[in-house]
C-alpha positions as CSV (number, residue, x, y, z in Angstrom):
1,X,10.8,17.4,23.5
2,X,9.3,18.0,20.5
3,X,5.6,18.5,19.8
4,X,3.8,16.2,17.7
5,X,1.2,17.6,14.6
6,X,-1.6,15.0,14.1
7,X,-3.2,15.0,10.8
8,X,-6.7,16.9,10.8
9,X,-8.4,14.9,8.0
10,X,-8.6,11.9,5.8
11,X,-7.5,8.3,6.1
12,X,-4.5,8.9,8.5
13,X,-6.3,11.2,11.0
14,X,-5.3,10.5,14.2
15,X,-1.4,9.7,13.1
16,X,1.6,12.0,13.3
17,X,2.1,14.6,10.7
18,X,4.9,15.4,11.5
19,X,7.3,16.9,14.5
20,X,9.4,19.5,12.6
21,X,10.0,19.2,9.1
22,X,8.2,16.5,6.6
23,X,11.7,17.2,3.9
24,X,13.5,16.5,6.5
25,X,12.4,13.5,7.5
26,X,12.2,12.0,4.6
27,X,16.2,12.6,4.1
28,X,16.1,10.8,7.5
29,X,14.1,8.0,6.2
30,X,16.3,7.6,3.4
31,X,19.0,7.3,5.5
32,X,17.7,4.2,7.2
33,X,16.4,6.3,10.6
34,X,13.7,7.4,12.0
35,X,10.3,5.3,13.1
36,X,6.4,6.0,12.9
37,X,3.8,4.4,14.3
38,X,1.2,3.3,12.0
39,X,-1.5,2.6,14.5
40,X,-4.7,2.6,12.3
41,X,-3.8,-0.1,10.2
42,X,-5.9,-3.3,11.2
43,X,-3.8,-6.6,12.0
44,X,-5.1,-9.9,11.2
45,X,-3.8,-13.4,12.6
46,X,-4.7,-16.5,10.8
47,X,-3.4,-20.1,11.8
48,X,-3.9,-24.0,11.6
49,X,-1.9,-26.0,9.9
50,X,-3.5,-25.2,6.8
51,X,-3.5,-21.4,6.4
52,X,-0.8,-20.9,3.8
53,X,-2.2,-23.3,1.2
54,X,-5.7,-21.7,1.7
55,X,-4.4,-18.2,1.4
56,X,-3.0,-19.4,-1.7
57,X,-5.8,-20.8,-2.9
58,X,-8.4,-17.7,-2.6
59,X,-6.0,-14.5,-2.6
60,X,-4.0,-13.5,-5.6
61,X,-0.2,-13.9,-4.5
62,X,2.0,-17.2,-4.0
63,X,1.4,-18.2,-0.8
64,X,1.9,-21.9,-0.5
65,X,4.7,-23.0,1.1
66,X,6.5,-19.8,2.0
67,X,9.1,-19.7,4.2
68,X,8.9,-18.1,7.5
69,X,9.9,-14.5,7.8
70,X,9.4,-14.0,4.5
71,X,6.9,-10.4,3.7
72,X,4.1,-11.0,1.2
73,X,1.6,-8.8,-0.7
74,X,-1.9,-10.0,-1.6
75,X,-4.8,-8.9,-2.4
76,X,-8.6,-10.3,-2.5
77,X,-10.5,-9.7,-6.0
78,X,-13.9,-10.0,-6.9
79,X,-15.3,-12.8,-9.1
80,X,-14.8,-10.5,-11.9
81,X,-11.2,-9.5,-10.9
82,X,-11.4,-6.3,-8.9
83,X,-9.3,-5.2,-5.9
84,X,-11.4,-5.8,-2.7
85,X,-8.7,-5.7,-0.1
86,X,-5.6,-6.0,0.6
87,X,-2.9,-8.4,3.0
88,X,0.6,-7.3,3.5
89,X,1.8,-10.2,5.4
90,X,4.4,-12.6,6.8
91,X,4.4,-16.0,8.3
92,X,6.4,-17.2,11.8
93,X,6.3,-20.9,11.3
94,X,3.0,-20.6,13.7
95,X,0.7,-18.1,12.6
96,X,0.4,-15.9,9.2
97,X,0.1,-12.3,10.7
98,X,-1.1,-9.1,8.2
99,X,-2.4,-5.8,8.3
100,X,-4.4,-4.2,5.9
101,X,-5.8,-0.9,5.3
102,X,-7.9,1.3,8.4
103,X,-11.6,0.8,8.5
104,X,-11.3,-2.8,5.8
105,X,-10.1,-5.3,9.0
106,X,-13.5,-6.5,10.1
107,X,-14.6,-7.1,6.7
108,X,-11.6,-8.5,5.8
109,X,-12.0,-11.0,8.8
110,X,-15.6,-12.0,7.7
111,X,-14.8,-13.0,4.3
112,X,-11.2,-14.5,4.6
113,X,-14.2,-16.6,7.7
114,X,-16.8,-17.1,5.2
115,X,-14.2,-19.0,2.9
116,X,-12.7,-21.8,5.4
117,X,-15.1,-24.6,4.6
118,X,-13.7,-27.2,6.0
119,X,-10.3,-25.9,6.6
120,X,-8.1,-25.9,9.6
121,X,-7.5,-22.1,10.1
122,X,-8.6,-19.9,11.9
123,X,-9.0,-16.6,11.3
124,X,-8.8,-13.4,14.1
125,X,-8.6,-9.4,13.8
126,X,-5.8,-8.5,16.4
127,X,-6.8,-5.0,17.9
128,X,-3.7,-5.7,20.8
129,X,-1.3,-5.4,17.8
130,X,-0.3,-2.4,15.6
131,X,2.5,-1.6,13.0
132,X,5.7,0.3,13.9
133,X,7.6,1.0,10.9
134,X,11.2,1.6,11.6
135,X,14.4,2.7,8.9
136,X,16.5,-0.2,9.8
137,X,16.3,-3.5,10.8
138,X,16.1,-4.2,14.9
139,X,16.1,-7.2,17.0
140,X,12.3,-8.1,16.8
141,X,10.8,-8.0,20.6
142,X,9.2,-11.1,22.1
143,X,6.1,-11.8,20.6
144,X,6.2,-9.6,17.9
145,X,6.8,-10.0,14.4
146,X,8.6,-8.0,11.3
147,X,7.9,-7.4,7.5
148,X,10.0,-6.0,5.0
149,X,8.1,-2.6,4.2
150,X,7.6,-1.5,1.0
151,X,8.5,2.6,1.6
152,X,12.2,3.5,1.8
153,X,13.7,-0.1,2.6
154,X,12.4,0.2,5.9
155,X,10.7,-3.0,8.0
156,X,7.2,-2.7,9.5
157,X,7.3,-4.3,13.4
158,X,3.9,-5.7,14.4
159,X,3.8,-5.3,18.3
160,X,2.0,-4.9,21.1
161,X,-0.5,-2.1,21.0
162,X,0.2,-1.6,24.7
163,X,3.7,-1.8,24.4
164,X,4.0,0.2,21.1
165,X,5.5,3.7,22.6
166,X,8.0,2.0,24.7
167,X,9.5,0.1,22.1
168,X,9.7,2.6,19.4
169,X,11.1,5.2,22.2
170,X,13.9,2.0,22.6
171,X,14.8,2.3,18.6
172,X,17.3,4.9,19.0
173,X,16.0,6.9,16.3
174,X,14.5,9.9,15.6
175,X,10.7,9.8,14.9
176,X,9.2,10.9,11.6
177,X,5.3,11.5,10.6
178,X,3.1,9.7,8.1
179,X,3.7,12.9,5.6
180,X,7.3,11.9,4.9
181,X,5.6,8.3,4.4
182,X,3.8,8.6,2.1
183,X,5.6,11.1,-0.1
184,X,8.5,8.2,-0.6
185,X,5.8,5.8,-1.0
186,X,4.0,8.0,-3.5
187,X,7.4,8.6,-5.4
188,X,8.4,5.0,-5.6
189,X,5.1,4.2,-7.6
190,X,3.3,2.2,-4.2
191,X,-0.5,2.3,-4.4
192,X,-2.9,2.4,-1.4
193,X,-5.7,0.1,-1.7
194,X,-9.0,2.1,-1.5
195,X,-6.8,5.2,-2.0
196,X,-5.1,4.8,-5.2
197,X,-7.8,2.8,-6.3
198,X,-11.6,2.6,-6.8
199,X,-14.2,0.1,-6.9
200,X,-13.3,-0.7,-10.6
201,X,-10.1,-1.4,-10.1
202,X,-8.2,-4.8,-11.3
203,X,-4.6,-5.7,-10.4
204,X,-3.4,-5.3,-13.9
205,X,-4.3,-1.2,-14.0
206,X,-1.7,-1.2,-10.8
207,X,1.2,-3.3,-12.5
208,X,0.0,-6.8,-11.2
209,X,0.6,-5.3,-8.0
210,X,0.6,-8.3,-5.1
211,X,-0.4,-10.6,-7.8
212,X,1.3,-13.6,-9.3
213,X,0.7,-15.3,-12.3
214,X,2.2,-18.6,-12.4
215,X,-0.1,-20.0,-9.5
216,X,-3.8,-22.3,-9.6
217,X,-6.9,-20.5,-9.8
218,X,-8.3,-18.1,-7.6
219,X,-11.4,-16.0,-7.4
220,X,-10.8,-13.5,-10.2
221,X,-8.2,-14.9,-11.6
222,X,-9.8,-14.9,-15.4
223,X,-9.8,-11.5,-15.5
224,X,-6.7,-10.9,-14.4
225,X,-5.0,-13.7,-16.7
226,X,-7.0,-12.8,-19.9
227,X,-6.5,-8.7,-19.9
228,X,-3.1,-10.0,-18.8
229,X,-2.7,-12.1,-22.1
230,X,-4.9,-9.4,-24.4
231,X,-3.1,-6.6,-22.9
232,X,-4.2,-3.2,-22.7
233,X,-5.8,-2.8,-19.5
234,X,-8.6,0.0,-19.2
235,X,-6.7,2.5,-17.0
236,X,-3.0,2.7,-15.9
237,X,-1.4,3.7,-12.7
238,X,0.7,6.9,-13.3
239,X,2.8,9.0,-11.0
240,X,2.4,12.9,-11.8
241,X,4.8,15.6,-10.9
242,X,2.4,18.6,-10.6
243,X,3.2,22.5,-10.9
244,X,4.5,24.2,-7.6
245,X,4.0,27.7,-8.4
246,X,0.6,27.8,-6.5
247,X,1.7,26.4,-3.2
248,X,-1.0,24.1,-3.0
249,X,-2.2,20.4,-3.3
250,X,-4.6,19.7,-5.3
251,X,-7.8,17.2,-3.0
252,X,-7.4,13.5,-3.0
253,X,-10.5,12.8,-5.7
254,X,-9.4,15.9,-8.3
255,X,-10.6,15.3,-11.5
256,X,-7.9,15.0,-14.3
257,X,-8.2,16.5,-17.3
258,X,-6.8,16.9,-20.9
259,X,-8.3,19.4,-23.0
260,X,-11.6,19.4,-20.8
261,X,-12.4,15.7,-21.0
262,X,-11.6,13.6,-17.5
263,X,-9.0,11.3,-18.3
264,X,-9.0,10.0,-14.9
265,X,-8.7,10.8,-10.5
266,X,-6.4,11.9,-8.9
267,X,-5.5,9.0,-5.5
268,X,-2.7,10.3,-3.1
269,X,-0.7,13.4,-3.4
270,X,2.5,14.8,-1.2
271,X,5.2,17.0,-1.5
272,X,8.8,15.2,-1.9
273,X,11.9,16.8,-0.3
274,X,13.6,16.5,-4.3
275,X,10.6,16.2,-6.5
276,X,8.4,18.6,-5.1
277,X,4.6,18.2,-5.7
278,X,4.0,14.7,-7.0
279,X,0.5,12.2,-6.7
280,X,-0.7,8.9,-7.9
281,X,-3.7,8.6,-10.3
282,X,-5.2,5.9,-12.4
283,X,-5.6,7.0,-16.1
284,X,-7.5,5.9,-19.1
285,X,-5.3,3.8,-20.6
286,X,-5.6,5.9,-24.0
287,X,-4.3,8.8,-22.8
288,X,-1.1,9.8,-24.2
289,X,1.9,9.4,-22.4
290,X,3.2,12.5,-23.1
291,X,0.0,14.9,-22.7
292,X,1.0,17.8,-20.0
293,X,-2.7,17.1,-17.9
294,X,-5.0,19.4,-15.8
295,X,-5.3,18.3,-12.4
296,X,-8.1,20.8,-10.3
297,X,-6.4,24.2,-10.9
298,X,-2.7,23.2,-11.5
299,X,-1.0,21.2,-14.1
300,X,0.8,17.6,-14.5
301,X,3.0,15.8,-16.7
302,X,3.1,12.2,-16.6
303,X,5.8,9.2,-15.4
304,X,4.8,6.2,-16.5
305,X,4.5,3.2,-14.1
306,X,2.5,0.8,-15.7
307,X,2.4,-0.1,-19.8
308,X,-0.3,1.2,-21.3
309,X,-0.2,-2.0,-23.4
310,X,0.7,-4.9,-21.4
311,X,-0.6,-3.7,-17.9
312,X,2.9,-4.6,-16.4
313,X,5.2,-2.2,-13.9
314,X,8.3,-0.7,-16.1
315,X,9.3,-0.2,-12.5
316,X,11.3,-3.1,-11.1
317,X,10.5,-1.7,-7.6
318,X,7.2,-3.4,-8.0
């Protein structure tokens, strides 16, 4: 049996690195294989009959009315529009159940409880759950529920926390660590909240990420809709492919830099099994497209995932 590497440090520690090779799984990922528990994201449960037009009403996606099974992104904003935290979500005809990023659940729980008024939800962080993600779809097991995930077409099982380790022995599939994660989630443009973003952030720097804009009004919705209609968000989200020659990864939190002057921070950074070194980082908006960019000791030229003028994704992914 093969031996597990846990990651050492940062927001995953505690997960699996990986077992033998993070290229290698990746290709395995790709190929709609392989499955990794993701036990430090928090799950939430809210329910009553009326959770979904609630949701709606205070988080930024399209929630009202959707149709069970169906996986939704959404994110809470600030009164002036910027990214507090983050749902990624489906409802069973019962009960809308989402996780959300490690360490944000409890606070998460407190606010989405400080908003029901006179509502008939309830609202519940779910410690006996966690995610499993798996490569291809499976019979969901009793009492658990699926998503769609958002990294390498795979689905995201929300199970027992007891239970988790049997069933993902019982996928028939090899498993993978959160290294070959988030390299395919890094190269397919997918931001972390809190990781690939900062305090300042509004949905329109990410590409309207988990936002929708043909719904009522929600709390920071006029910032969102006017930079939206003015264009030209502040910063944009950009994917970098950064030099290999060194060996090294530049830190989570390296300043960039063009000619000196900090054009913006570098977010999460991995090494792809095709694309080599590659990172997210949200940019002054100014900065020109095409400017090779200094990140810590190494250098990086620029993909652009969001318009620098319009604040939307040129990536249909997202």
């Amino acid at each position: 049996m093969m031996s597990a590497v846990l990651m050492a440090e940062g927001p995953d520690a505690g997960l699996v690195s990986h077992l033998v090779n993070p290229n290698l799984e990746q290709r395995q990922m790709e190929s709609g294989s392989g499955w990794l528990l993701l036990g430090n994201r928090e799950v939430l449960a809210v329910s009553g009959p009326d959770r979904l037009g609630w949701l709606h009403s205070i988080t930024s996606q399209f929630i009202e009315g959707l149709a069970p099974g169906r996986t939704v992104t959404s994110l809470v904003l600030s009164p002036t529009g910027h990214i507090e935290h983050v749902l990624h979500g489906v409802d069973d005809g019962r009960t809308f159940w989402a996780w959300t990023e490690p360490g944000r659940g409890q606070q998460l729980v407190d606010w989405l409880d400080s908003m029901r008024f006179m509502m008939r939800v309830e609202v519940a962080l779910r410690p006996d759950r966690t995610v499993l993600w798996t490569g291809r779809e499976v019979t969901v097991p009793d009492d658990s529920v699926a998503l769609d995930s958002e990294v390498a077409g795979g689905h995201e099982l929300l199970v027992g926390t007891d239970d988790a380790d049997g069933i993902a022995e019982g996928l028939g599939a090899g498993q993978v660590g959160v290294r070959a994660w988030e390299a395919l989630r890094i190269a397919a443009g997918i931001p972390r909240i809190g990781l690939d973003t900062d305090e300042r952030t509004i949905p329109n720097e990410i590409g309207l990420y988990g936002t929708h804009l043909e719904k009522g009004c929600y709390r920071g919705q006029e910032t969102v809709a006017r930079v939206h209609t003015l264009g030209r968000p502040p910063r944009r989200l950009t994917l970098l492919s950064l030099d290999g020659s060194t060996g090294e990864l530049p830190d989570p939190g390296a300043e960039v830099t063009l000619e000196g002057r900090r054009v913006g921070v570098l977010g999460s950074v991995a090494m792809h099994h095709e694309d080599g070194p590659i990172g997210l980082a949200l940019l002054r908006r100014a900065t020109p497209v095409d400017a090779i960019l200094a990140v810590a000791s190494t250098t990086a030229s620029q993909e652009l995932l969001v318009d620098p003028e319009v604040g939307l994704h040129v990536r249909p992914i997202l």
